[in-house]
N, C-alpha and C positions, 0 to 999 in steps of 0.2 A: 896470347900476348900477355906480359905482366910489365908492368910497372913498378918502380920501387923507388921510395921515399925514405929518411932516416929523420931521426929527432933526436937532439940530446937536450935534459935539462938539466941544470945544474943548482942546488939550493932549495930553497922553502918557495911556496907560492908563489908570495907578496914582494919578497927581493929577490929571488932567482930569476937565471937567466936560462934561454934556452937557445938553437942554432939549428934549423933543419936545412935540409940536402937533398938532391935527387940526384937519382943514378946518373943523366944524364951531364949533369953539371950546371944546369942553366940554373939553380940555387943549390948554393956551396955556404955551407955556415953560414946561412942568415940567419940573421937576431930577430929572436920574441921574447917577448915577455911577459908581466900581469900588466904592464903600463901600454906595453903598444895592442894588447887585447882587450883593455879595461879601461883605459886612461887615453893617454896622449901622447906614447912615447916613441922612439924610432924604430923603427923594423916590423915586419908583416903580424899575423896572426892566422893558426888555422883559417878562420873564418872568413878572414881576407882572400888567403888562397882556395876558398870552394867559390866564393865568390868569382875570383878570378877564371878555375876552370870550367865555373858554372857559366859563362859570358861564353868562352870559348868553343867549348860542346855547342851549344845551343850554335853557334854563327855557323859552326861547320854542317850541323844537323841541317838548318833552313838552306844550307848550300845545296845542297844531298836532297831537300824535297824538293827546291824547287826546279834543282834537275830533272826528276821524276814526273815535272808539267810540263815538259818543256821550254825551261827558261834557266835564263845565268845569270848571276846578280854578279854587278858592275861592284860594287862594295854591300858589305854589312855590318852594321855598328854597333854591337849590345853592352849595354850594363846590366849588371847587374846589382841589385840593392836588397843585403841579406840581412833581417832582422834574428837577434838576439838577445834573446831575452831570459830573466828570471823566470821561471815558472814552479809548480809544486814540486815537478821533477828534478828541477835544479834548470842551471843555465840548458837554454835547447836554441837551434835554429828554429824559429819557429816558421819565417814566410821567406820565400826568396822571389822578389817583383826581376821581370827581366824588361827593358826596355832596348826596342830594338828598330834600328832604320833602316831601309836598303835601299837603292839604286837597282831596279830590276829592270833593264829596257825589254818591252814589249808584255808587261803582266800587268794583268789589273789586277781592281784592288779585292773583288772573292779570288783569284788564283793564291793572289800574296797571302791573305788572310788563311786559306786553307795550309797551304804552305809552312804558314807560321805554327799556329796550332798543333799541324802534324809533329811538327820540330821541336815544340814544349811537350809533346806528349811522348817520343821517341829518344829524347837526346839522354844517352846514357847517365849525363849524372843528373839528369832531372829523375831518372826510373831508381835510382839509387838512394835518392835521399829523402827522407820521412816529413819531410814538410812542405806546405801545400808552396806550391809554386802559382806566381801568375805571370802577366806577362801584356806588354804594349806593343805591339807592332805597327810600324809606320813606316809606308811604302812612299819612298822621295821620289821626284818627277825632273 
């Protein structure tokens, strides 16, 4: 399987613009820039979007383990909150916290927790990306 993304920018750093896409269509020239990645301005940012499919991965990963116990989760809810930062190397992701709730009828709370874990440590773009990852899981009743 592949997937495919595009990007365009357009200009210098600081006042350029730029518009990315995916194949599939579900973003079509969306706007970034150095203000909506640096500042406060309108439209996404790489970092927004690993963030974004980082939440993702992770919901469908703890789906997938905790079918693997025996158990279906009713819903599951992650954020996630990805720091970046300055460093010597230059700008890096440095930590990505995932916070995650579920509705599991019939799991307790070592099933849920092992569950979780397995799915921080599994979910493709947590195996993918260079910075430490953590993670809260909260099993709702």
């Amino acid at each position: 399987m592949k997937r495919n993304a595009s990007a365009v920018w357009k200009g210098d750093l600081k006042s350029g613009q730029g518009t990315v896409s995916t194949e599939s269509g579900v973003l079509s020239d969306t706007q970034y820039s150095f203000k909506t990645r640096f500042e406060d301005g309108k439209g996404t940012n790489p970092e927004e979007l690993i963030a974004a499919a980082h939440a993702g991965c992770f919901s469908m990963a703890l789906s997938s383990e905790l079918g693997k116990l025996g158990v279906t989760a009713e819903s599951i809810t992650t954020t996630a909150a990805l720091s970046f930062e300055k460093t010597d190397a230059g700008f890096t992701i440095t930590a990505i916290h995932l916070n995650t709730k579920a509705k599991v009828p019939g799991a307790d709370k070592e099933t849920f927790e092992k569950a979780a874990n397995n799915a921080k440590k599994g979910c493709p773009v947590s195996r993918v990306l260079n910075a430490e990852i953590t993670l809260d899981a909260a099993l709702e009743t």
